[in-house]
TORLUM-800090 format. One line per field, with one value per residue (C-alpha): x, y, z; residue number from 1; residue in one letter. Coordinates in nm, 3 decimals. Layout:
c1	X,...
c2	Y,...
c3	Z,...
num	NUM,...
residu	a,...
end
This chain:
c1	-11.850,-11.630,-11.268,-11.149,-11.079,-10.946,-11.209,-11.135,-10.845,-10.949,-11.171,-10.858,-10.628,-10.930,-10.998,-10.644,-10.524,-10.806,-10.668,-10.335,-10.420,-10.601,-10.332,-10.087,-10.302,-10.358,-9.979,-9.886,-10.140,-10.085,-9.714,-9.675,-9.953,-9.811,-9.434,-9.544,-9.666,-9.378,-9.151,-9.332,-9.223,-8.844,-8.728,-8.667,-8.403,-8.295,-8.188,-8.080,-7.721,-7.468,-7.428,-7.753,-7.996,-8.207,-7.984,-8.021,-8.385,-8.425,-8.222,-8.416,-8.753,-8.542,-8.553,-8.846,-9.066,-8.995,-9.067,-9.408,-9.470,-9.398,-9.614,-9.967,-9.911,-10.154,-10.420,-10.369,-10.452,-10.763,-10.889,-10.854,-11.057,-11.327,-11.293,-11.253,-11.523,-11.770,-11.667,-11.768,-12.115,-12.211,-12.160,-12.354,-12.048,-12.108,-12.428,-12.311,-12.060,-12.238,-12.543,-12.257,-12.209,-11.946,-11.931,-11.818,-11.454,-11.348,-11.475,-11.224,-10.968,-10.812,-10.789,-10.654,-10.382,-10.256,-10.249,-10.041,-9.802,-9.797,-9.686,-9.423,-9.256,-9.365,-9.137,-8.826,-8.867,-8.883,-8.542,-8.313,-8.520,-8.651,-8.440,-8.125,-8.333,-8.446,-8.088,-7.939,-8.263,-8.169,-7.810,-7.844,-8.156,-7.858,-7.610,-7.867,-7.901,-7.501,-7.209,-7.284,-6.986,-6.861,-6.927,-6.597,-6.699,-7.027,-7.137,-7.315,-7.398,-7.651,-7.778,-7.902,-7.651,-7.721,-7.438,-7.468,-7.093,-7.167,-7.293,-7.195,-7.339,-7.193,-7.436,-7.331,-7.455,-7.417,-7.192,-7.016,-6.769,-6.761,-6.555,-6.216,-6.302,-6.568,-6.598,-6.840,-6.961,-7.139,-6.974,-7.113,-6.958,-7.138,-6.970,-7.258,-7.233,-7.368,-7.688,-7.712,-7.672,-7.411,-7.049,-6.916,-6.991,-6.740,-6.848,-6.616,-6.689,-6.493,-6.416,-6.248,-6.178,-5.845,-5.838,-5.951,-6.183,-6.278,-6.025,-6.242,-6.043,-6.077,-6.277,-6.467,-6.555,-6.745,-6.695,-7.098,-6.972,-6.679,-6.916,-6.496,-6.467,-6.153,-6.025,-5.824,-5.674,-5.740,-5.936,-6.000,-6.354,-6.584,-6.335,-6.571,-6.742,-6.640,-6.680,-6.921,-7.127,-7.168,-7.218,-7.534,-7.681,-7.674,-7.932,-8.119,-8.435,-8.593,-8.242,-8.172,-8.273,-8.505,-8.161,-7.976,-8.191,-8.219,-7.818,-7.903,-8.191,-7.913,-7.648,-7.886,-7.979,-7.622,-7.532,-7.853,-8.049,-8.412,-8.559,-8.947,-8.957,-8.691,-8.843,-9.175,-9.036,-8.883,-9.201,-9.395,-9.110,-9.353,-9.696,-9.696,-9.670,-9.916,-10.164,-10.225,-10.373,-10.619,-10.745,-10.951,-11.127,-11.240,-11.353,-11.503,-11.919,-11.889,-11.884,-12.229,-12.574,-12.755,-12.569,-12.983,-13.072,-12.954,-12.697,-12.379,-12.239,-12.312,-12.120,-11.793,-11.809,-11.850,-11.567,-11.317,-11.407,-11.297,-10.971,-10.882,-10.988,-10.731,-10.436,-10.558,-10.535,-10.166,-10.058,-10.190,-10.051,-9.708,-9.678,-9.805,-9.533,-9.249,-9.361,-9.371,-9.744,-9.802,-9.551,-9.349,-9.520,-9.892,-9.856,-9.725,-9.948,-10.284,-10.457,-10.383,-10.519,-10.828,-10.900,-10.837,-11.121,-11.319,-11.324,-11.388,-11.678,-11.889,-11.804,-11.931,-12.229,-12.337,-12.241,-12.239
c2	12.870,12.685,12.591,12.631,13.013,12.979,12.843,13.008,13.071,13.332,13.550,13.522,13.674,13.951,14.036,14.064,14.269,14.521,14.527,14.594,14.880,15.094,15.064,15.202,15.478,15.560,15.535,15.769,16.004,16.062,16.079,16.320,16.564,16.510,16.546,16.881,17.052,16.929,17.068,17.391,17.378,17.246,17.467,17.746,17.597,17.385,17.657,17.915,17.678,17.819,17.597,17.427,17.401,17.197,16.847,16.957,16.994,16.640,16.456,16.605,16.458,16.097,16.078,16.243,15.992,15.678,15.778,15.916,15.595,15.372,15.580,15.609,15.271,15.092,15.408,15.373,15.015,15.054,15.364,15.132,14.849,15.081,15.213,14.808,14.665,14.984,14.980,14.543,14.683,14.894,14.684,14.406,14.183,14.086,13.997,13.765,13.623,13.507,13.396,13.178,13.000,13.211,13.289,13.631,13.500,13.383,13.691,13.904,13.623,13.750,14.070,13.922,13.783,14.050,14.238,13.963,14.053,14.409,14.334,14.139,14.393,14.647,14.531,14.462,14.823,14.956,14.797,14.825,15.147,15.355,15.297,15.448,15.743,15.802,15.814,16.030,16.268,16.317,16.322,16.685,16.866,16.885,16.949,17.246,17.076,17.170,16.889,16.565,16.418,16.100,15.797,15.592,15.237,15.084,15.308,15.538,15.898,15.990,16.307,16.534,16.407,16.501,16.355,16.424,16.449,16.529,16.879,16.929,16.895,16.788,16.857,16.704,16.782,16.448,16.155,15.937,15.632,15.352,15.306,15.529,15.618,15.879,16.211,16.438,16.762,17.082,17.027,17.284,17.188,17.361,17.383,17.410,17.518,17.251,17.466,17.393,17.737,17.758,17.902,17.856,17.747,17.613,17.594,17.334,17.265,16.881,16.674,16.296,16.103,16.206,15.868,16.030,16.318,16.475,16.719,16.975,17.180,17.525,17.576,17.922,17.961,18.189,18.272,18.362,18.552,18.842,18.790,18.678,18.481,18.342,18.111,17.788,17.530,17.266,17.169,16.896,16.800,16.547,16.331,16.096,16.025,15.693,15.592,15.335,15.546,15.826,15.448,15.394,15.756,15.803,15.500,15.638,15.302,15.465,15.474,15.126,14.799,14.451,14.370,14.597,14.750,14.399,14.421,14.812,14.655,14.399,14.637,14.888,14.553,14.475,14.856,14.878,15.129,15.134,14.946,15.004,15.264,15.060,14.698,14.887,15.036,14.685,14.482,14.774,14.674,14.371,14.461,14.825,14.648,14.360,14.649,14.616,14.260,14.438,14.697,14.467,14.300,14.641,14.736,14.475,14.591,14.827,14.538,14.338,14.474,14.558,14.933,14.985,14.995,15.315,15.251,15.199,15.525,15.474,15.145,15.271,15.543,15.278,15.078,15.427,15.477,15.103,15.178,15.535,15.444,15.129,15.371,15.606,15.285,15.198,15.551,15.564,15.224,15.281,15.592,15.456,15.168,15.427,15.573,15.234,15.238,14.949,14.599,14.674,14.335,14.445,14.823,14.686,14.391,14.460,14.678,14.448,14.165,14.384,14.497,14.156,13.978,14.303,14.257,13.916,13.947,14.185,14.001,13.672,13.841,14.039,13.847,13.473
c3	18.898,18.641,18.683,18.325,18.345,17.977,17.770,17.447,17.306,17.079,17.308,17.585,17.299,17.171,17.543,17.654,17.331,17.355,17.730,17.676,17.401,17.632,17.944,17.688,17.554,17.917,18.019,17.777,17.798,18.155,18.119,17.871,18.024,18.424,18.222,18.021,18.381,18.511,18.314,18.293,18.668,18.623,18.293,18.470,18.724,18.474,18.211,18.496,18.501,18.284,18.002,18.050,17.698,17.541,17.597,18.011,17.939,17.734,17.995,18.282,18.100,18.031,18.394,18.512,18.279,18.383,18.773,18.635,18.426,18.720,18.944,18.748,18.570,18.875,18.748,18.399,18.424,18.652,18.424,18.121,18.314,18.322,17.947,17.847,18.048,18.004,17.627,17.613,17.820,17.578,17.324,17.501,17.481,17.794,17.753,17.506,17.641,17.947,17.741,17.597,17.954,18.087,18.460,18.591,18.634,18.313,18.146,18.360,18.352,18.008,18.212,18.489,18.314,18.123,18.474,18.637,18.308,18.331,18.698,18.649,18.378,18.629,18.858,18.638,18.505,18.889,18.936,18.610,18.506,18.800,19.067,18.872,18.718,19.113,19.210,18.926,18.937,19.319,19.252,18.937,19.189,19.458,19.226,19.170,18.774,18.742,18.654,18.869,19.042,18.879,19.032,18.984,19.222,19.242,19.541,19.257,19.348,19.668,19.776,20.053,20.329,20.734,20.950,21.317,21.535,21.921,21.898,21.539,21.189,20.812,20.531,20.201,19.877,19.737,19.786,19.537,19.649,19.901,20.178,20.232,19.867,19.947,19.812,19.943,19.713,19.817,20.201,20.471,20.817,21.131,21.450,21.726,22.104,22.355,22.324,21.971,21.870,21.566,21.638,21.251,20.910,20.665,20.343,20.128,19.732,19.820,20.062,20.076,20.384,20.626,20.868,21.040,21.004,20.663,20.476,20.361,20.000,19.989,20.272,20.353,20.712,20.883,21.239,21.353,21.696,21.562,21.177,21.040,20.721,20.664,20.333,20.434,20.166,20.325,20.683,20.903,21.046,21.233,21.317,21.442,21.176,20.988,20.583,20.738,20.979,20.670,20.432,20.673,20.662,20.298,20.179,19.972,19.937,19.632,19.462,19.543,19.398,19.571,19.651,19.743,19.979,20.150,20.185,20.333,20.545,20.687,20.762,20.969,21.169,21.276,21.342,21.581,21.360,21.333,20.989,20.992,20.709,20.458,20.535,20.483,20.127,20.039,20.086,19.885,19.589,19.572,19.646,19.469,19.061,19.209,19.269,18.877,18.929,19.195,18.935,18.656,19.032,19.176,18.804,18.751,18.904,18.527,18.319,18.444,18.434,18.188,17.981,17.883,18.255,18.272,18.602,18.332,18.487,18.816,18.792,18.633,18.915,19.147,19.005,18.995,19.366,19.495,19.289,19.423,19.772,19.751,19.639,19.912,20.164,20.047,20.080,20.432,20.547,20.410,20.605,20.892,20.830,20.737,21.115,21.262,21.387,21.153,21.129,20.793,20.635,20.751,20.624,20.262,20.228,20.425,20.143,19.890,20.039,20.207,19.850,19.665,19.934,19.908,19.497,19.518,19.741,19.551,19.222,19.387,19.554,19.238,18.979,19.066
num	1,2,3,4,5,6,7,8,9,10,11,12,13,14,15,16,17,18,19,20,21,22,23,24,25,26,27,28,29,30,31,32,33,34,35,36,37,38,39,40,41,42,43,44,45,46,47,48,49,50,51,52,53,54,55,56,57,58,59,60,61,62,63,64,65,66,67,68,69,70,71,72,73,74,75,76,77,78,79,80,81,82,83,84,85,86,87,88,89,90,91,92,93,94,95,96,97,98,99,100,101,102,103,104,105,106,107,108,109,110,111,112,113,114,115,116,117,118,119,120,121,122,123,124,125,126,127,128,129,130,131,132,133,134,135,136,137,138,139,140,141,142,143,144,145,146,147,148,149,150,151,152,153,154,155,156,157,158,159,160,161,162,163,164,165,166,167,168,169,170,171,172,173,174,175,176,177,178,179,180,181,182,183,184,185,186,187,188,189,190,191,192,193,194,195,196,197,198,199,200,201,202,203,204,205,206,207,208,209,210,211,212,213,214,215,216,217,218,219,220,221,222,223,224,225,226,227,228,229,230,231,232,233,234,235,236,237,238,239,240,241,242,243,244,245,246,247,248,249,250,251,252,253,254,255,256,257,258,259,260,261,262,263,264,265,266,267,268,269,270,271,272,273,274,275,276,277,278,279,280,281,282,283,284,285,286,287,288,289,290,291,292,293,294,295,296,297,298,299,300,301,302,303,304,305,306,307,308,309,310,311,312,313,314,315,316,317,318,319,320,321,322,323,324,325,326,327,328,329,330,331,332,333,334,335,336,337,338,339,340,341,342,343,344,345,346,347,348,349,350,351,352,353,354,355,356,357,358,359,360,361,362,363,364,365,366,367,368
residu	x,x,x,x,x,x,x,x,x,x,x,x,x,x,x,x,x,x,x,x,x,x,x,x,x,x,x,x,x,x,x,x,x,x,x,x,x,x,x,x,x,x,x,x,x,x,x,x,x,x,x,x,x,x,x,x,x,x,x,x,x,x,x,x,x,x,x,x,x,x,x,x,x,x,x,x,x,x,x,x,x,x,x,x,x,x,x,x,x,x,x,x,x,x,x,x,x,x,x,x,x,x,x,x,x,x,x,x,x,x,x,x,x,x,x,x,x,x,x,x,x,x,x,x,x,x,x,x,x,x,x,x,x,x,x,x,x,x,x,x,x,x,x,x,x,x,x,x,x,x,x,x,x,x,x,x,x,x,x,x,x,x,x,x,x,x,x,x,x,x,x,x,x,x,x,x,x,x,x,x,x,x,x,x,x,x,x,x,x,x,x,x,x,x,x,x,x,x,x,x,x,x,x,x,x,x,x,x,x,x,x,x,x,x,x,x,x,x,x,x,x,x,x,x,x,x,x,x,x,x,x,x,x,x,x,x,x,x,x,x,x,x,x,x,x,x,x,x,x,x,x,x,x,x,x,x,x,x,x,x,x,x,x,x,x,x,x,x,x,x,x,x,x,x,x,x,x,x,x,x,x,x,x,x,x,x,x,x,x,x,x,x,x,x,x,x,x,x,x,x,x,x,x,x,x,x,x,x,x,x,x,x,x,x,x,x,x,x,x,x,x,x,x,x,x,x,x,x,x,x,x,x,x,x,x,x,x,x,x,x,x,x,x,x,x,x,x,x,x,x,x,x,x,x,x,x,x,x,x,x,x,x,x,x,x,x,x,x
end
């Protein structure tokens, strides 16, 4: 095998450009078809708001396209390894370019590189990109695609709140503020016997911090035993329950950035609370874009042998399996991480470097 990986300037730049074409082509394709179902799916809830039109429906597909780019970008660039290098095949290409003294390596090493790119500006558009439209996407869906509550500090806007106090529960809509500065939207407060079964609801549309407690505004509650509502301006609950503790519950890791999640990751370690499924997430943050370097590797058994041999197919089908059965592999392992039957480190990283030795070893075996 030869060292220089790079020895022609020219061929690196033809390779790496007719590369780079095809993951586009493929990027968009797949967004705009998985976007169209989507929103198929979305319009209706979307336009049943009062006041919601076409601007609700645009903004809704501003933030539901980036999450679908930065999911099927690690496909799109292993289904245009196999259009590239059956497309080079065909053309006998390959052929060529080995009868030329090239080893298996350097003619995927154009490939190679432009994956190692498309990783890197995966990741940066993960965290100034994805992570926000993740947040604000979670935010409008529990605002039920009504007006989203402001975020005035850096704490942003989270969603889907569960806060437990003794026997009790406080369900938040979403959350926007840090500290003594929280205000909590779309409040339901249930009162529970120690059985657990539920003596009241109190339904609040706001609620901001008391010291303590939380002072729920115009609150509706329901008494379940004598079936009473009754209206109260304002209402005192879960007195236990601190700006911090309610801080800690609402992390939302796909919302969150590399670093702030570490900071999250830190602050559940000195408050006792279990990390497997965030450290598991935050690895992932750096393995999941370096799954595009993998794709080009697995591809790679459609670009050799001869396309008149009649196995061309067979090899691109080959090459699609090893790349869906690694994305299969990474979904497993991460869940099994998230669960905690795998070490965080070992559930984000062990299919990428099972699949990287795998790729390497047919390529060597097969090829030279």
């Amino acid at each position: 095998m030869q060292l220089d990986f790079f020895p022609s300037r020219t061929l690196t730049f033809y390779l790496a450009k007719l590369f780079i074409v095809r993951i586009l082509a493929v990027l968009v394709m797949l967004v705009l078809v998985l976007l169209a179902l989507d929103l198929l799916s979305a319009t209706g809830d979307i336009l049943a708001v009062k006041g919601n039109g076409q601007a609700e429906i645009l903004k809704y597909a501003s933030l539901r396209a980036p999450q679908l780019a930065s999911r099927f970008l690690p496909y799109s660039v292993l289904l245009a390894t196999l259009i590239t290098l059956v497309t080079l095949n065909q053309n006998s290409e390959v052929v060529a370019m080995k009868a030329a003294g090239l080893s298996a390596h350097q003619v995927l090493a154009p490939l190679l590189l432009t994956s190692a790119l498309v990783a890197a500006v995966s990741f940066g558009f993960n965290e100034r990109i994805v992570t926000r439209a993740n947040a604000t996407l979670d935010a409008w869906e529990a605002a039920d695609y009504g007006p989203i509550p402001r975020a005035e500090t850096a704490g942003g806007v989270r969603s889907n709140l569960y806060l437990i106090d003794g026997d009790n529960i406080l369900a938040a809509a979403t959350m926007s503020g840090t500290g003594r500065d929280i205000v909590l939207t779309g409040v339901t407060w249930y009162a529970r016997a120690p059985g657990g079964i539920i003596r009241e609801q109190i339904r609040s549309p706001r609620a901001t911090y008391a010291a303590p407690g939380w002072q729920l505004e115009n609150a509706v509650r329901f008494d379940v035993a004598g079936a009473v509502t009754e209206r109260s301006p304002a209402l005192v609950v879960g007195r236990d329950l601190t700006p911090e503790r309610i801080g800690l519950q609402s992390v939302d890791a796909d919302g969150q950035s590399f670093w702030e999640l570490k900071q999250s990751i830190d602050a559940y370690e000195i408050a006792g609370r279990n990390t497997d499924e965030m450290r598991a997430n935050w690895w992932h943050r750096l393995s999941g874009p370096l799954s595009a370097l993998l794709m080009p590797l697995l591809g790679s058994v459609a670009a050799f042998g001869l396309a008149r041999s009649g196995q061309l197919f067979v090899r691109a089908i080959i090459g699609m399996a090893l790349g869906f059965a690694y994305f299969v592999v990474d979904n497993a392992a991460l869940a099994m991480g998230s669960f905690g039957g795998y070490p965080p480190l070992l559930a984000a990283w062990a299919p990428f470097v099972l699949f990287l030795l795998l790729g390497e070893t047919v390529l060597i075996r097969t090829e030279e």
